[in-house]
ROSE-4610 file (N, C-alpha, C; in Angstrom, 1 decimal, always signed):
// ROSE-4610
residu = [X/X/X/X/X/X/X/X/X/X/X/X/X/X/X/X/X/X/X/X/X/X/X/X/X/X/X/X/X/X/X/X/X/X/X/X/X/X/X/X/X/X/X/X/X/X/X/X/X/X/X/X/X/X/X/X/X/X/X/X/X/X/X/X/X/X/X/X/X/X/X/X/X/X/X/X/X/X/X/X/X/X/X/X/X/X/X/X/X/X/X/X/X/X/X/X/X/X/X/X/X/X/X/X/X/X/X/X/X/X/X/X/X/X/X/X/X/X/X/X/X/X/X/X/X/X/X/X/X/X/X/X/X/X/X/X/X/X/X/X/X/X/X/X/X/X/X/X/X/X/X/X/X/X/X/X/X/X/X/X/X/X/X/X/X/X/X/X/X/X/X/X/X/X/X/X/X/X/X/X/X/X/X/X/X/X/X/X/X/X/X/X/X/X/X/X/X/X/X/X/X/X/X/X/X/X/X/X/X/X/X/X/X/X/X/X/X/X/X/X/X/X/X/X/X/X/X/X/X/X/X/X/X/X/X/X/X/X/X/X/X/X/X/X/X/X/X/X/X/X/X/X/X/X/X/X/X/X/X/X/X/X/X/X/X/X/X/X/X/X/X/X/X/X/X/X/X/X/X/X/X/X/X/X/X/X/X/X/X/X/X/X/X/X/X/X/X/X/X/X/X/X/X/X/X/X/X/X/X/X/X/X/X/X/X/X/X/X/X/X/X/X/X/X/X/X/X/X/X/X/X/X/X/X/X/X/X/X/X/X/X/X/X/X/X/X/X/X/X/X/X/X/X/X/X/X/X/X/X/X/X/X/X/X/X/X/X/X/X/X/X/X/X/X/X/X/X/X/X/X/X/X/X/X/X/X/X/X/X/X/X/X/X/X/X/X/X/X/X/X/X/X/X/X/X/X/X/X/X/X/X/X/X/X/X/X/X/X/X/X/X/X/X/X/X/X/X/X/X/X/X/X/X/X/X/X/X/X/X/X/X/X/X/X/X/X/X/X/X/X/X/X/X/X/X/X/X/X/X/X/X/X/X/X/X/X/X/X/X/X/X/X/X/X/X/X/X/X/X/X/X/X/X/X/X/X/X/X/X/X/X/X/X/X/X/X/X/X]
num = [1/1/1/2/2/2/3/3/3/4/4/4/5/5/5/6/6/6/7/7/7/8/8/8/9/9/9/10/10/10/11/11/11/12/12/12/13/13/13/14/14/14/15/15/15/16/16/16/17/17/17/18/18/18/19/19/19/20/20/20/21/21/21/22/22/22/23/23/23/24/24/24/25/25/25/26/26/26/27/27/27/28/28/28/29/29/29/30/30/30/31/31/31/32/32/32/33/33/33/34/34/34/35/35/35/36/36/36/37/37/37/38/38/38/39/39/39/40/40/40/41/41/41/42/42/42/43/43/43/44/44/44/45/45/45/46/46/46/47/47/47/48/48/48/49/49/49/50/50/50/51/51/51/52/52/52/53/53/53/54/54/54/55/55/55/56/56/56/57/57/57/58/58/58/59/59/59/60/60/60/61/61/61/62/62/62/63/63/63/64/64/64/65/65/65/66/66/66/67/67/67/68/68/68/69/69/69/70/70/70/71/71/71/72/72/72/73/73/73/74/74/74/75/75/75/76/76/76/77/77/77/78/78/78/79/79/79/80/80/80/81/81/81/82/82/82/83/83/83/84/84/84/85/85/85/86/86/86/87/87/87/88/88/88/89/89/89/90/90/90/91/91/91/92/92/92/93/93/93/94/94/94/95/95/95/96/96/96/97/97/97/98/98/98/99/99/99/100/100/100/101/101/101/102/102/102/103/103/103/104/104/104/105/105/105/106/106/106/107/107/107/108/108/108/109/109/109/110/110/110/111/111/111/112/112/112/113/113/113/114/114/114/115/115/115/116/116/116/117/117/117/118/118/118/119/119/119/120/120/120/121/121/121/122/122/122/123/123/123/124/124/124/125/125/125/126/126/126/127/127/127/128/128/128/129/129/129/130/130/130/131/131/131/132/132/132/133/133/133/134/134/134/135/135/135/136/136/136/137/137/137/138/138/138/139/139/139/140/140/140/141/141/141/142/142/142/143/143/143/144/144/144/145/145/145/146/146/146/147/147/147/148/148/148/149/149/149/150/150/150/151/151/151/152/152/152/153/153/153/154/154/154/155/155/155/156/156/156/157/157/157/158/158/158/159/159/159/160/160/160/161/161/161/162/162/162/163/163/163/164/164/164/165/165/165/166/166/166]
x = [+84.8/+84.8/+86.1/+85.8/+86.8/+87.9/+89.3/+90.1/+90.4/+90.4/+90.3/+91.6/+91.2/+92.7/+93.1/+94.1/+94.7/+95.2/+94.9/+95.6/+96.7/+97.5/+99.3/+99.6/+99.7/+100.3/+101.7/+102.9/+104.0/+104.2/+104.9/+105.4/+106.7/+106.9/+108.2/+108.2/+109.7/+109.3/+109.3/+110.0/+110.1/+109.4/+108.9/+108.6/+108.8/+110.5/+111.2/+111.8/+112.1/+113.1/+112.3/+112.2/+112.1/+110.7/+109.8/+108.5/+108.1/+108.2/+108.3/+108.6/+110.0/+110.1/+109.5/+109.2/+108.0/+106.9/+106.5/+105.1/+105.1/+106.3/+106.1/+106.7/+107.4/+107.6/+106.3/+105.6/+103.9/+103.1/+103.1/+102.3/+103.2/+104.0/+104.9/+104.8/+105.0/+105.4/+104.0/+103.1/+101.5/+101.2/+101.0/+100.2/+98.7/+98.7/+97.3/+96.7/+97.0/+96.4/+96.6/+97.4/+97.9/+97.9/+97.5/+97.2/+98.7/+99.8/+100.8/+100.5/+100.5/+100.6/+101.7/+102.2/+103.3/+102.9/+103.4/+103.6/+104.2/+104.6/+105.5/+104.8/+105.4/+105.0/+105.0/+106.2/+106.6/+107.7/+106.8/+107.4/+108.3/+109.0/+110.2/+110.0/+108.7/+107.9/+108.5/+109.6/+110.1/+110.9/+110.8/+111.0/+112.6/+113.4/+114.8/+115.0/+116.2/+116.3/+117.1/+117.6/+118.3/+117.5/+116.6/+115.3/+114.8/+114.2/+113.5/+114.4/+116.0/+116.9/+117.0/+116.6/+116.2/+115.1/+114.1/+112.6/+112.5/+113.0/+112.8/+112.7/+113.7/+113.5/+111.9/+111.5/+110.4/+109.1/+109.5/+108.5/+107.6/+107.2/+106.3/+106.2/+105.4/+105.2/+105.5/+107.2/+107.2/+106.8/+105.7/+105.3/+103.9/+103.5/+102.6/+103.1/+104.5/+105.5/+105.5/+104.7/+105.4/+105.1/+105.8/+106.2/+105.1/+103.8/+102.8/+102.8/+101.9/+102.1/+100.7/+101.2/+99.8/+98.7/+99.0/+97.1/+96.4/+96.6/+95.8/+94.9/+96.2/+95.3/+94.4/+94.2/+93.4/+91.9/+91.9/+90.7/+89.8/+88.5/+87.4/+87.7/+87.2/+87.2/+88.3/+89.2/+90.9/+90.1/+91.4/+91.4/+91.7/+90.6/+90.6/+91.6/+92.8/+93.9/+93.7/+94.5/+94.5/+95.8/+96.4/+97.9/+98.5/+99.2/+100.3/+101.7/+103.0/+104.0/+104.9/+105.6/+106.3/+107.7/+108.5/+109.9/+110.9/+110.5/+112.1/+111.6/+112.7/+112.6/+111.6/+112.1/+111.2/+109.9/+109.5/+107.9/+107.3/+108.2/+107.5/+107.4/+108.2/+108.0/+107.0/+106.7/+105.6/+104.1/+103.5/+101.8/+101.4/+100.8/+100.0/+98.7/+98.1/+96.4/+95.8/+94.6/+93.6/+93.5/+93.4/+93.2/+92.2/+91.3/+90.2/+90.4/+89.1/+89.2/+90.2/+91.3/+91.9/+92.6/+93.6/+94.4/+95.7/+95.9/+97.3/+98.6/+99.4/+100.2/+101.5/+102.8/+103.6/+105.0/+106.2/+107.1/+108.5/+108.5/+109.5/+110.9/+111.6/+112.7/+114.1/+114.5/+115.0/+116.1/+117.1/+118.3/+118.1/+118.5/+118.0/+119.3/+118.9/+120.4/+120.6/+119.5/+119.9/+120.9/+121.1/+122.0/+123.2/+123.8/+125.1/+126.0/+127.3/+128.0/+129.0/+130.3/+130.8/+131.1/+131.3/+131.6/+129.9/+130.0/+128.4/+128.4/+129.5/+129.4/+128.8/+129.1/+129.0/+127.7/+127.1/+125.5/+124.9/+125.2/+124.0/+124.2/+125.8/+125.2/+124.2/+124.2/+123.5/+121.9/+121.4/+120.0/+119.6/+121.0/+120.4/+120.1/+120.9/+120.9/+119.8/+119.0/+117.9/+116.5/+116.8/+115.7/+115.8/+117.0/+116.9/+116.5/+116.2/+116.3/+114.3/+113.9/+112.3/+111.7/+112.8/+112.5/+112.3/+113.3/+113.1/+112.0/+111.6/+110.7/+108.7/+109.2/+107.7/+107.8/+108.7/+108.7/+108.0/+108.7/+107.5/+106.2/+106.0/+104.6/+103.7/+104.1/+103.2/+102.7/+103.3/+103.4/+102.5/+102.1/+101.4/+99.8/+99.3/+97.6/+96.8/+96.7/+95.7/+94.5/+94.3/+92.7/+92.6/+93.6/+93.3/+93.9/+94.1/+94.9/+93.9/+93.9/+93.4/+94.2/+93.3/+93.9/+95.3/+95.3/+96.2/+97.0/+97.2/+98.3/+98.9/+98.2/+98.5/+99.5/+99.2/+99.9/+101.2/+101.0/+102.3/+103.4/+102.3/+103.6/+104.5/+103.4/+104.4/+105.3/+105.0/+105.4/+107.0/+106.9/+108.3/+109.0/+108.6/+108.8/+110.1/+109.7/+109.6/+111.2/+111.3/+112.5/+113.1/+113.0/+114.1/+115.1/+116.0/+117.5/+117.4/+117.5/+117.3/+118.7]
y = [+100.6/+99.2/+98.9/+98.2/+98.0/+96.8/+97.2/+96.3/+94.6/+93.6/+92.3/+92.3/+91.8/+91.5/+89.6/+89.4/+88.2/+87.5/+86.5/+85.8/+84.8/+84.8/+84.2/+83.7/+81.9/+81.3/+80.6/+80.7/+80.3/+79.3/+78.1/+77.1/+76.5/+76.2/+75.6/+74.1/+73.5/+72.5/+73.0/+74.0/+74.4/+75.5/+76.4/+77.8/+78.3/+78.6/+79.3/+80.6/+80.4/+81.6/+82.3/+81.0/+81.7/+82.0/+81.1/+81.6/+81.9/+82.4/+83.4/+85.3/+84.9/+86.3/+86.4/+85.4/+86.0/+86.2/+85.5/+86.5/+88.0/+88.2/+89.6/+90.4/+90.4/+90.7/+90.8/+89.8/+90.2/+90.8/+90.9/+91.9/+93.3/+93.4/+95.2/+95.8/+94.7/+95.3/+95.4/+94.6/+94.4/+95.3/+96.9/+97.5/+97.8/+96.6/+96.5/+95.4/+95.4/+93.9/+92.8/+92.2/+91.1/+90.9/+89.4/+89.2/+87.7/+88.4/+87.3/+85.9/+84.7/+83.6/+82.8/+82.1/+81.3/+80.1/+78.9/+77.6/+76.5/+75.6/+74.6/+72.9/+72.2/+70.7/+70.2/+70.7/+70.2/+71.5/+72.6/+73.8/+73.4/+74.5/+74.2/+75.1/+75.4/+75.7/+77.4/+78.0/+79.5/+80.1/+81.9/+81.9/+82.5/+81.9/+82.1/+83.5/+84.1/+84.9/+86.2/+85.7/+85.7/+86.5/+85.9/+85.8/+87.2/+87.3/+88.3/+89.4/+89.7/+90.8/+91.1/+89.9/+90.4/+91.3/+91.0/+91.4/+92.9/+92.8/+94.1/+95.5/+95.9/+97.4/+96.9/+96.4/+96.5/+96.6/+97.1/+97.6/+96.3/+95.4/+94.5/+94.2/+93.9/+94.1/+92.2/+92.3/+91.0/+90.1/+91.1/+89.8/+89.3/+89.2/+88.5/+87.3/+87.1/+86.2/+84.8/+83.6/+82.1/+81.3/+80.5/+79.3/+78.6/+77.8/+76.8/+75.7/+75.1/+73.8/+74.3/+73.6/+73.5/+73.2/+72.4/+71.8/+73.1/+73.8/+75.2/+76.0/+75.8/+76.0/+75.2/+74.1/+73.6/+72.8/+73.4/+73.3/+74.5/+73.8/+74.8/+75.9/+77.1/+78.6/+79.1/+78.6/+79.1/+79.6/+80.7/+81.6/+81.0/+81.4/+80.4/+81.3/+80.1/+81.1/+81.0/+82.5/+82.8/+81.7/+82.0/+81.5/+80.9/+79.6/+79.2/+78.8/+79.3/+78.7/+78.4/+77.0/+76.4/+77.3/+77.4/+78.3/+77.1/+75.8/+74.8/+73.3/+72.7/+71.6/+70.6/+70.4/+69.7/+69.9/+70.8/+71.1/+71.1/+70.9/+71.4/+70.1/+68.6/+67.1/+66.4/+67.5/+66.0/+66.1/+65.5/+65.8/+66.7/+67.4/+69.0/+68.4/+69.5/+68.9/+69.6/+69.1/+69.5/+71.4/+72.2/+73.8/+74.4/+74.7/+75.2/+75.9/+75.7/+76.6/+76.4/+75.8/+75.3/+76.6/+77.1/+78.0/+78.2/+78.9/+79.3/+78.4/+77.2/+77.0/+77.1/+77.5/+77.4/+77.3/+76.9/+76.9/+77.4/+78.2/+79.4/+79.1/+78.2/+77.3/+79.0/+78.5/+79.2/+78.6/+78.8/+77.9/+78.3/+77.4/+77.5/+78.7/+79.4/+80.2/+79.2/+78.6/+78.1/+77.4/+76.3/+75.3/+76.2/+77.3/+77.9/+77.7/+77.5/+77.2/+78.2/+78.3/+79.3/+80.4/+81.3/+82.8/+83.4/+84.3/+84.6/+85.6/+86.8/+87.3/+86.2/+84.9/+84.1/+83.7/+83.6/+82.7/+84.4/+85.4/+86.8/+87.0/+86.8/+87.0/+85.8/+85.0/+83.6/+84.3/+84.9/+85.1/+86.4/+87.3/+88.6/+88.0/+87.1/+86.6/+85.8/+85.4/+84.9/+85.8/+87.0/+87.3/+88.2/+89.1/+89.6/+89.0/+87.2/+86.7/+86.4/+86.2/+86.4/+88.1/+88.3/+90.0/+90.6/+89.8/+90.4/+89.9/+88.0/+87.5/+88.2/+88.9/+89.4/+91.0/+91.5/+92.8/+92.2/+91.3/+91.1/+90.4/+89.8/+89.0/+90.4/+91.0/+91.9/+92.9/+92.9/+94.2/+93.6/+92.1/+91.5/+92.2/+92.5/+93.3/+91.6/+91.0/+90.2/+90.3/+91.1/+91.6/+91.3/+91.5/+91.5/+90.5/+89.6/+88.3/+86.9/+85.9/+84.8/+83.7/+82.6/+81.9/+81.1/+80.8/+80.1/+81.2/+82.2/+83.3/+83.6/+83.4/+84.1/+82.8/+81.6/+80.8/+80.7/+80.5/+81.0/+81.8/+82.7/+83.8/+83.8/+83.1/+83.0/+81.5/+80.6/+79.5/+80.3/+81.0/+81.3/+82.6/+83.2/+83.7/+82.9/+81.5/+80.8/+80.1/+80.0/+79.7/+80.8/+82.4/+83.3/+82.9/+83.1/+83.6/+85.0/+85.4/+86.2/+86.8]
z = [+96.6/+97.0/+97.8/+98.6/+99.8/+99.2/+99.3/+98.8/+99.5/+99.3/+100.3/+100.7/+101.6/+102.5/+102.2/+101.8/+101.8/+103.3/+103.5/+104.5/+104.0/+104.3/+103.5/+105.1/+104.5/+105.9/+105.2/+105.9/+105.8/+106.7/+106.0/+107.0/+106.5/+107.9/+108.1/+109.0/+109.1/+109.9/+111.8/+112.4/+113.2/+113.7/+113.1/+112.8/+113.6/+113.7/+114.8/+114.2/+112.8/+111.6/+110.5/+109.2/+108.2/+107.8/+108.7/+108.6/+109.1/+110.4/+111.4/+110.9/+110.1/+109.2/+108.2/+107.4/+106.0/+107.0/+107.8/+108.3/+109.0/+109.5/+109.8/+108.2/+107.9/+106.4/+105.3/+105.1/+104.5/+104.8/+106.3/+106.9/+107.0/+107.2/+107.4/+105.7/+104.5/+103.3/+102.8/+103.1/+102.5/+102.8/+103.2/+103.1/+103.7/+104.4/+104.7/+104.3/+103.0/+101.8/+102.5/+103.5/+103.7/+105.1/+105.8/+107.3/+107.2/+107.8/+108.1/+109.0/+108.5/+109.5/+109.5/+110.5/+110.1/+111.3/+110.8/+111.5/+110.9/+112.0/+112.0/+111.7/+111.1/+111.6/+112.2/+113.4/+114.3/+115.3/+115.6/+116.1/+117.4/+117.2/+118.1/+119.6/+119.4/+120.9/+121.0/+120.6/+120.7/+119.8/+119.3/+118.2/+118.2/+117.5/+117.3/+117.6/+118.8/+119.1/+117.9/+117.0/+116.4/+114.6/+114.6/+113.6/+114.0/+116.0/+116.3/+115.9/+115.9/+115.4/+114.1/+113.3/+111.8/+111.6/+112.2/+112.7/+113.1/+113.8/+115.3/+114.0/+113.2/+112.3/+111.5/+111.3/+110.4/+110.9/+112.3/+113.5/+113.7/+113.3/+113.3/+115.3/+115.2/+117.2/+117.5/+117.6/+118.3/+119.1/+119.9/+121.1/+120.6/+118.9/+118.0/+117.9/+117.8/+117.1/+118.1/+117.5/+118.4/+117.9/+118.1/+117.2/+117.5/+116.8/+116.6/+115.6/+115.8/+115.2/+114.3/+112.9/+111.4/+111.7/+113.0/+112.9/+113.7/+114.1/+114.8/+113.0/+112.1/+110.9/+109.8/+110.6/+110.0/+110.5/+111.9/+112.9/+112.8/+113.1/+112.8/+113.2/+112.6/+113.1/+112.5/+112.2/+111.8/+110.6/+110.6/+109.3/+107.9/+106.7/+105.3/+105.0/+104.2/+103.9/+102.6/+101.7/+100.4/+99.9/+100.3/+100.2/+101.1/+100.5/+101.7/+100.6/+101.3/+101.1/+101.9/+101.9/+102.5/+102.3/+103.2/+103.2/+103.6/+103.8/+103.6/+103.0/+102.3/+101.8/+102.7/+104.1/+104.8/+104.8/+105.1/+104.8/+104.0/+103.2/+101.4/+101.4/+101.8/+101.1/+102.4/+103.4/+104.1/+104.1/+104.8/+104.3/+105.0/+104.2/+104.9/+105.3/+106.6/+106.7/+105.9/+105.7/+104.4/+105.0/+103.7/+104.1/+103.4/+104.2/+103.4/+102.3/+101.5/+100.5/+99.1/+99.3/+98.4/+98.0/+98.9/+98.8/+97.8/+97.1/+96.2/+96.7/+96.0/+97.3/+96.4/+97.0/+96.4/+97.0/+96.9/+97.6/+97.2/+98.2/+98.3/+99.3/+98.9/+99.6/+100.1/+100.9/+101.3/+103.0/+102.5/+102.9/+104.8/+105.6/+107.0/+107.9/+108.1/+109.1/+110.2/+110.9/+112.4/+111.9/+110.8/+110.8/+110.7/+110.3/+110.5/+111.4/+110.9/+112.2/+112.4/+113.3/+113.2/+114.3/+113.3/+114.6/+115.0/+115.6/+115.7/+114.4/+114.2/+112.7/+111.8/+111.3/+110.5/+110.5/+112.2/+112.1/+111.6/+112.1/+112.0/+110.6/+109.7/+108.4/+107.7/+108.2/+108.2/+107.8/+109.4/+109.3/+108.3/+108.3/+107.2/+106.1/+104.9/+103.8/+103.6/+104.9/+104.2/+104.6/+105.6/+105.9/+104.2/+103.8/+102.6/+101.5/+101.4/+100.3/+100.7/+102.0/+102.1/+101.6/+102.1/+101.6/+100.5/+99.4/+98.6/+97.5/+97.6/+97.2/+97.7/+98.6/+99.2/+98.7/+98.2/+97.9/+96.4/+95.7/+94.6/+94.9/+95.6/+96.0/+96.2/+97.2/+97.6/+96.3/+95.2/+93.9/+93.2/+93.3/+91.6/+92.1/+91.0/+91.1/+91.4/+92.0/+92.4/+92.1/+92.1/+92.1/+90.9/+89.5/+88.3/+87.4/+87.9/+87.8/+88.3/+87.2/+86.9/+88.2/+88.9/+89.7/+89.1/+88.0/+87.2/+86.9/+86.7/+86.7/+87.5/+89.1/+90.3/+90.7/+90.7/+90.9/+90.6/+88.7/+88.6/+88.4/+89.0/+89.3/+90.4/+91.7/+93.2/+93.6/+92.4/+92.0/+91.5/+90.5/+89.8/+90.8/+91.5/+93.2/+93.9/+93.8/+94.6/+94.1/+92.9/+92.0/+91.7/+92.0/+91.7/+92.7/+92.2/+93.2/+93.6/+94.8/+95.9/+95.8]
């Protein structure tokens, strides 16, 4: 029997950084199991140059990578997602559009690099610390047996994901 593939959309309010990196991150560590999407509420039209340097070793093919706006996922034809989590406070408190299917949703906060200020050392350790801290929340997302796990279990398990410290 053929194993399902999940579709996991991440949002942000820009989706220039950190949902931009959990989507190439879900898809490079998933194995297969997992189709990455990422969007914004209000995209910032290009994806942080800075993000794409986090990116670039985990071979994921950058020129997939651009910033869109949520309502692409919620217009006919779009992909029914298994999962969505929001990656910043903003996104997480305004109104999402309706998502088919009634997807797993949970929110995985995670502090913004762009706002860093500083030397450029200071902004790049900026974007490691969080792409490590998406990193290391998807190295366990990607591990839970789904397949063998109750909707109400699966939830909260990516719910309490979502409150570890990284």
């Amino acid at each position: 029997m053929e194993e399902k593939v999940y579709n996991v959309l991440f949002l942000c309010t820009g989706n220039a950084v950190r949902s931009i990196m959990a989507e190439a991150l879900v898809a490079t560590m998933g194995n297969g199991r997992f189709r990455g999407f990422s969007a914004g509420s209000h995209p910032a039209g290009s994806v942080d140059p800075l993000a794409l340097e986090q990116i670039r070793p985990t071979g994921y093919p950058l020129d997939q990578l651009r910033s869109k706006s949520w309502d692409e996922f919620a217009e006919p034809g779009a992909p029914e997602m298994d999962f969505i989590f929001t990656v910043c406070d903003d996104a997480a408190g305004e109104a999402c559009p309706y998502w088919p299917g009634h997807p797993i949703t949970a929110h995985w906060d995670v502090e913004d690099p762009a706002a860093a200020t500083g030397t450029e050392e200071h902004r790049r350790a900026a974007y490691h610390r969080a792409f490590h801290q998406i990193r290391a929340r998807m190295g366990i997302f990607v591990s839970l047996p789904l397949h063998m796990l109750e909707k109400n279990a699966i939830h909260q398990h990516v719910t309490d994901i979502g409150r570890a410290a990284a």
